[in-house]
Phi, psi and omega in degrees: 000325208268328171314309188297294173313350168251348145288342154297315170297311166307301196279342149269347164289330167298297179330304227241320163296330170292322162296304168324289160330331166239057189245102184232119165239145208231201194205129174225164169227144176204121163296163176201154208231132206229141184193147191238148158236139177258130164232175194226121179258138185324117185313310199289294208242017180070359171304216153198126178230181217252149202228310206193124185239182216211144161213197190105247246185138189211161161212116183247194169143152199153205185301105153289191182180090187285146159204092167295142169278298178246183184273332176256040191169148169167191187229148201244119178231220199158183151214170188180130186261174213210097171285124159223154182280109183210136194223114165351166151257333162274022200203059188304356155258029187266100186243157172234126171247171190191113157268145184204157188256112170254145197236114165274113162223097190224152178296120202248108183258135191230152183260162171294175201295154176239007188189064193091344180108018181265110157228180189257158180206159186223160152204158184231146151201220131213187174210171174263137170253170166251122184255122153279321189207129150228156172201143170261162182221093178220112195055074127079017170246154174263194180189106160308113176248036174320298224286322182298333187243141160339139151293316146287122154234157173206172196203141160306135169214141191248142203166141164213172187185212183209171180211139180253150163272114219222142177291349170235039164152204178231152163246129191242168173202159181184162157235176202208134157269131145215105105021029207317142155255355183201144187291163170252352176272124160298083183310320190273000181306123193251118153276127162298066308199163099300116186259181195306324185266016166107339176292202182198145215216109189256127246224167178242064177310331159256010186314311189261038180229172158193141168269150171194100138331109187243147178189134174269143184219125167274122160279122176222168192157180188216142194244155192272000000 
């Protein structure tokens, strides 16, 4: 028993010094071109079809976090907080900003060096956002709309890019697809209404709608 017990030990303290060695964290930034489709669902068969789209302008940035398996693989996160933009097209004075913390998590490939300390990197994963902040901007007042969106959303995301070998770190670029995957309107949000004759009613204003949020980001950062 006390052998067994110091090969458990042994192998979790190799486990946790082999991680640490393949922990590396940076600071990142990234612009990002952010863009939405809204659908509405269909009375007759229940279908959802696209009622409107949306675009503009994002800026993210915070913590990366490598955790090499190998020198070509490993997994990738963070945290990064994530300003984004989205402005109707049919309604220019309607705009939605939205903060959010976003947690990223993917499978990350990096090739041997090809150059100088070059190498190419790919990733697949998803990540998560944290709705922190929305407010609408209609005819230039805002109006806190917290309440209309998921606390939680996610989205796929896909990316390559390249990385330099620096003697005091690494420099990475890139571009990254994300992709929603779930909607961000609170479908079940419930209101109260005044109806005419003075009663009062309580109504689902999104039920029959859904969004989904998207966005391309150039990556850039460093790793320590």
């Amino acid at each position: 028993m006390k052998l067994l017990r110091r090969i458990a030990v042994a192998c979790i303290v190799g486990t946790f010094v082999y991680a640490q060695q393949g922990v590396q964290l940076g600071l990142g930034i990234s612009p990002a071109i952010t863009f939405s489709r809204t659908m509405q669902k269909d009375t007759t068969d229940g279908s959802f079809v696209e009622a409107y789209k949306a675009n503009g302008f994002g800026f993210k940035g915070g913590l990366l976090l490598n955790l090499g398996i190998t020198d070509n693989y490993g997994f990738f996160s963070g945290i990064q907080l994530f300003l984004r933009n989205f402005k109707n097209k049919d309604s220019v004075n309607t705009q939605l900003s939205m903060l959010t913390v976003e947690i990223p998590l993917s499978f990350r490939l990096r090739t041997n060096e090809i150059g100088s300390g070059l190498h190419i990197t790919g990733q697949f994963g998803a990540s998560a956002d944290i709705n922190v902040d929305a407010r609408h901007k209609v005819g230039g007042k805002k109006i806190q709309v917290d309440k209309y969106y998921d606390i939680v959303s996610f989205t796929f995301l896909v990316g390559a890019g390249v990385e330099f070998d620096l003697e005091f770190g690494r420099i990475l670029a890139g571009i990254s697809y994300h992709l929603g995957i779930t909607d961000f309107i609170r479908q079940n949000y419930e209101e109260t209404i005044t109806l005419p004759n003075g009663q009062t009613q309580k109504v689902k204003p999104f039920e029959n709608i859904k969004t989904i949020p998207s966005h391309i980001a150039l990556d850039l950062g460093f790793f320590f």
